[in-house]
C-alpha positions, -999 to +999 in steps of 0.1 A: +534-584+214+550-551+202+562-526+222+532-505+212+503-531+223+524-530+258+520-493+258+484-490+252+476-521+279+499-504+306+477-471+297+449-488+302+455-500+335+470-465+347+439-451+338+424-469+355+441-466+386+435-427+382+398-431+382+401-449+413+419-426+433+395-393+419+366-416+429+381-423+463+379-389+468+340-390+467+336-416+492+327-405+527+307-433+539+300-471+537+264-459+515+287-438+492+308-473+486+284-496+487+252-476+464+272-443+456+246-422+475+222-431+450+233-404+432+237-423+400+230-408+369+206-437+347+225-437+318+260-445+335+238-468+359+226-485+324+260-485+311+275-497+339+249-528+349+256-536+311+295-536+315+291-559+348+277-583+330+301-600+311+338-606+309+367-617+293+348-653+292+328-638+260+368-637+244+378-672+255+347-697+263+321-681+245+346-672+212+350-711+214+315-718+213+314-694+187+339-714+165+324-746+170+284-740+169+283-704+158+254-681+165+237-704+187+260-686+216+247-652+214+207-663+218+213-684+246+242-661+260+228-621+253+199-623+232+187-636+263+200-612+286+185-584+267+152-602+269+156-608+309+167-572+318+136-559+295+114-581+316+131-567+349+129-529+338+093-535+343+094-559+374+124-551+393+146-521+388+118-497+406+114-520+434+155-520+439+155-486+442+123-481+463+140-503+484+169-482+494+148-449+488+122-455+514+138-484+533+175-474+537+191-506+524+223-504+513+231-541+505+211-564+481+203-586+506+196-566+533+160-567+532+156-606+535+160-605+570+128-580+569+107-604+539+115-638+555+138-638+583+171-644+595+179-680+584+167-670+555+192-644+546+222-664+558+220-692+537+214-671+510+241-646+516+265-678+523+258-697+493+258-673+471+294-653+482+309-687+476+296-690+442+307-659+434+340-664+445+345-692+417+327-674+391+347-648+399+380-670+396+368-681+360+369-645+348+403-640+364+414-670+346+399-664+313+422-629+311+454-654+317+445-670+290+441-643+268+473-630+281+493-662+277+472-665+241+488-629+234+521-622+251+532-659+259+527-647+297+526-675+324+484-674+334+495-669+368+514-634+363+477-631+342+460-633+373+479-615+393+483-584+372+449-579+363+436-590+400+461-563+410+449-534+392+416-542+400+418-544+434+436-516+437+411-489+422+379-507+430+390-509+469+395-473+470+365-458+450+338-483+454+308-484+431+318-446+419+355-460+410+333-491+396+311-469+374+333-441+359+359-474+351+326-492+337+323-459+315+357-456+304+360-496+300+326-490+278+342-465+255+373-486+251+360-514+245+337-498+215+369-489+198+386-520+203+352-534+187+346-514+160+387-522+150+382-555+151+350-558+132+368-536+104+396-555+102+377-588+093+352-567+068+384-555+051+392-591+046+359-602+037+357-581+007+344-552+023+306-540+040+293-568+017+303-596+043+276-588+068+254-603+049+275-630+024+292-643+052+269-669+067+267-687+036+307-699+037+302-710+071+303-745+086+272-768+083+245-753+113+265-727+126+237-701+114+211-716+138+196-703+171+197-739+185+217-771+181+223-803+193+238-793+226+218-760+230+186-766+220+153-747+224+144-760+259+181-746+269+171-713+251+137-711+273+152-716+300+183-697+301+158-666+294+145-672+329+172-677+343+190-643+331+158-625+335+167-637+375+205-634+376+206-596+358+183-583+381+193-587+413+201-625+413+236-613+404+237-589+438+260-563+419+239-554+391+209-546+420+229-523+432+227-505+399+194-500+401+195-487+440+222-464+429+198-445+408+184-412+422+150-422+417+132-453+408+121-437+374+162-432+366+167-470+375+141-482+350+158-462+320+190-474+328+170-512+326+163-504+291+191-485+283+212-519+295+185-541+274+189-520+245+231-528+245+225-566+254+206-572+223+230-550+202+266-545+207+272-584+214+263-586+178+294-563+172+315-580+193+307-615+182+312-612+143+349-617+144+341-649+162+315-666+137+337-656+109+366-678+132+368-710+110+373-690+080+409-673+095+416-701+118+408-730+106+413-766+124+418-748+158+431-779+185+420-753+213+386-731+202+386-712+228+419-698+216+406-682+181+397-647+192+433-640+203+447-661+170+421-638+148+436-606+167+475-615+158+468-623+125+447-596+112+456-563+138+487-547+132+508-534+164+495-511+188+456-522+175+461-556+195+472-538+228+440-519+220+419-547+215+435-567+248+423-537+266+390-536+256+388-578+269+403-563+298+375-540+304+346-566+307+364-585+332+376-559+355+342-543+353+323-573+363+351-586+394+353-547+406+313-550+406+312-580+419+331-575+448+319-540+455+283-562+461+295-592+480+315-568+502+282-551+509+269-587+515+293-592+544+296-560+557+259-553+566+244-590+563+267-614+574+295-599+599+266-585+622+254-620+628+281-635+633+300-603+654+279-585+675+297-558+678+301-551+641+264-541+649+273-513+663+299-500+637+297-461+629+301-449+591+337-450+592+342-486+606+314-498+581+333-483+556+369-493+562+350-528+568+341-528+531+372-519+518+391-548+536+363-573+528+367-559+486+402-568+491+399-604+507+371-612+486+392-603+457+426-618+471+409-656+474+391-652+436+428-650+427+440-676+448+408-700+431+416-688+395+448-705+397+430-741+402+405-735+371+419-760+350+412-783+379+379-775+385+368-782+349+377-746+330+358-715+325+328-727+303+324-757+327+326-729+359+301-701+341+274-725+328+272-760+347+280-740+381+270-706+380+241-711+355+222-735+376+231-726+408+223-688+397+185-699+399+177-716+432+199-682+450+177-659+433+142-672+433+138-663+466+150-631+465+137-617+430+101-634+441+099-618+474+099-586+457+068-594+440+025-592+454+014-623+438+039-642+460+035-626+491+023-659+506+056-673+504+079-671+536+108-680+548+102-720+546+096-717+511+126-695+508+151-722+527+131-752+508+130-739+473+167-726+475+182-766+492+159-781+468+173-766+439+211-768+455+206-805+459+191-812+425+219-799+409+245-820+426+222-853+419+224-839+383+258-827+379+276-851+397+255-882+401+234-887+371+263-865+349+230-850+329+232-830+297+239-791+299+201-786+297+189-809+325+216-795+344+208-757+337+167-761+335+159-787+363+176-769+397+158-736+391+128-755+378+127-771+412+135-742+432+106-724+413+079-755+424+088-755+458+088-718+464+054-712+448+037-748+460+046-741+493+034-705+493+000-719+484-001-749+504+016-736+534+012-696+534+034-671+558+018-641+545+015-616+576+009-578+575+040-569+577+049-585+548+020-573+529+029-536+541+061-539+524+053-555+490+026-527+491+049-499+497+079-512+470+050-515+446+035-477+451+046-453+422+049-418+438+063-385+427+093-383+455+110-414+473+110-402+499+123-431+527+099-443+552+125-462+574+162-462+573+192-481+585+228-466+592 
């Protein structure tokens, strides 16, 4: 890379590092970290769930699908995003923010302990911290790769520099350093975009390409499905991201809860739908038109970066490595903003009772060093990627299907028409699903869809069948789903935690 690329990454990351130490001064206590008072505006609460949602993995394993299939990756992997968050600006994004309007929680899962019980929220809480810690790990390591793709740097300097940074601002501002870096990371990365997506028009033979383009390519890479990814896998991945980007992945809940108000957290839904089904398209062109700059490719995943050196001249590519910077430190520093959250108010008071009794400051300095261990052992995972099967193996066989049995339980309890449902259908649905999978996965070594459809399938069965056969429903219960499902003029809270 030329001296100029290096000069407009290192910018990047100082600028970052300057939004987190402004943002730090704006937090005062563990609800300003952890939900930034839900003083939110929507539209950075849209732009930020959208720039949580996806990573550097879209550069390395998605850009590979991308080569070898073509556009099948953007139905199955944001066509059906925007489709899920649509469906939760209508189901879910009020009911998040009623929740910590007029029930004081602070932490996605805070109010299992109140819809099923304890045991409930424990195994949830545990299983799904550890999940996140290798999902996390794949981002880390996709950002090596591009780095070692770029710059020829060894992918654990990769790690470490980008872990660094990251840590850094997102300990010290929480989800305000997390949002305003979101917003800058968002406005980078359009440049880097719209750069890119020039560069290969101008090769193309101009505006022209948009639409001549698909006719040069590779035998069935211009359809939805294929062999691999078919229509069942489509289907199904719809439910499953209708799940994960609405509170199954904990961080982009707290989106919604950050809001001021719960009409705020459903514009910022569809403001986040809107960019799902759009800008992807943007960013994706360059890697469908792949095989025609890059041909014969021994590694697929490496044809975003090969595209970038050949076609970008210096200074652009530093440009463009920042913007694949962006999606990944946005989704880690949201991610670990939420599963600090997680442990801070969900988990450490179970298991240390004094931690119960933590004032604002404690709780606060408690998140900060939980942000920074969750974020240290990511790294130390990342480095084992290749070992554990590589980023697309990591983001779709693991985090895909176990995604689904974590969330049913929690996105469902939200809801009236499963108010039956308790905590046994909670802890059945989400081991049933868990242990599906590893039949699947690692006995029966199923196809991607069996592997993605059948766990949260299960989970679904359970939870529901159980509810009807076996119902919990009490007052309580129905006095909560009844309040988070009440529109009112002011949100105003009816009982709080500290």
């Amino acid at each position: 890379m030329h001296a100029l690329d290096w000069t407009m990454v290192c910018g990047y990351f100082g600028l970052m590092l300057v939004i987190g130490w402004w943002s730090h001064r704006r937090v005062k206590t563990d609800r300003d970290f952890f939900i930034a008072g839900g003083r939110m505006p929507w539209w950075l609460a849209g732009i930020s769930h959208h720039m949580s949602g996806y990573s550097a993995v879209l550069f390395v394993a998605y850009a590979g699908v991308a080569y070898t299939d073509g556009v099948t990756v953007y139905f199955w992997g944001f066509a059906s995003i925007g489709i899920g968050v649509a469906i939760g600006s209508w189901l879910f994004a009020a009911r998040w923010n009623r929740l910590r309007a007029r029930f004081g929680v602070a932490s996605p899962l805070e109010f299992l302990a109140r819809r099923y019980n304890i045991p409930a929220q424990q195994v949830l809480a545990w299983s799904g911290s550890s999940l996140k810690i290798f999902d996390v790990a794949a981002k880390w390591f996709a950002v090596a790769v591009l780095l070692n793709s770029f710059a020829g740097l060894p992918l654990l300097w990769g790690i470490i520099i980008t872990g660094t940074v990251t840590l850094l601002y997102c300990t010290a501002g929480g989800l305000w350093a997390d949002a305003l870096t979101d917003f800058g990371q968002f406005v980078i990365q359009a440049a880097a975009g719209i750069v890119m997506i020039w560069a290969v028009l101008a090769q193309l033979g101009g505006i022209s390409a948009l639409w001549t383009l698909w006719d040069r390519l590779p035998a069935g890479h211009i359809s939805p499905v294929t062999g691999q990814y078919t229509t069942v896998f489509l289907l199904v991945y719809v439910l499953v991201k209708t799940l994960e980007y609405n509170g199954g992945m904990w961080n982009l809940a707290q989106r919604y809860m950050a809001a001021p108000n719960s009409q705020a957290a459903r514009r910022g839904a569809v403001l986040s739908s809107a960019l799902y089904l759009i800008w992807p398209l943007v960013l994706m062109f360059p890697m469908f038109a792949a095989p025609l700059f890059v041909p014969g490719l021994e590694d697929p995943t490496t044809s975003y970066a090969a595209m970038t050196q050949q076609l970008l001249p210096p200074g652009m590519i530093g440009l463009v490595l920042a913007g694949m910077f962006s999606h990944t430190m946005a989704m880690v520093a949201s991610d670990a903003n939420a599963i600090s959250s997680v442990i801070t108010r969900d988990m450490l008071p179970v298991l240390w009772r004094k931690a119960r009794d933590f004032n604002e400051f404690q709780r606060l300095r408690t998140g900060r060093i939980a942000t920074f261990s969750f974020i240290v052992v990511s790294m130390v995972v990342a480095t084992q990627a290749q070992q554990l099967g590589g980023v697309l193996s990591i983001v779709v066989s693991w985090v895909a299907a176990l995604m689904g049995p974590i969330s049913v339980p929690l996105l469902l309890g939200m809801l009236p028409w499963f108010r039956r449902c308790g905590s046994r259908a909670a802890i059945v649905s989400w081991a049933g699903g868990l242990i599906t999978y590893g039949v699947l996965y690692y006995g029966l070594d199923a196809n991607p869809t069996a592997t993605v459809a059948t766990p949260i399938l299960v989970s679904l069965a359970l939870y529901i069948g159980l509810g009807l056969v076996a119902s919990e429903r009490t007052r309580e219960i129905d006095e909560m789903l009844e309040e988070l499902d009440r529109e009112a003029t002011a949100d105003a809270p009816v009982a709080s935690r500290g």
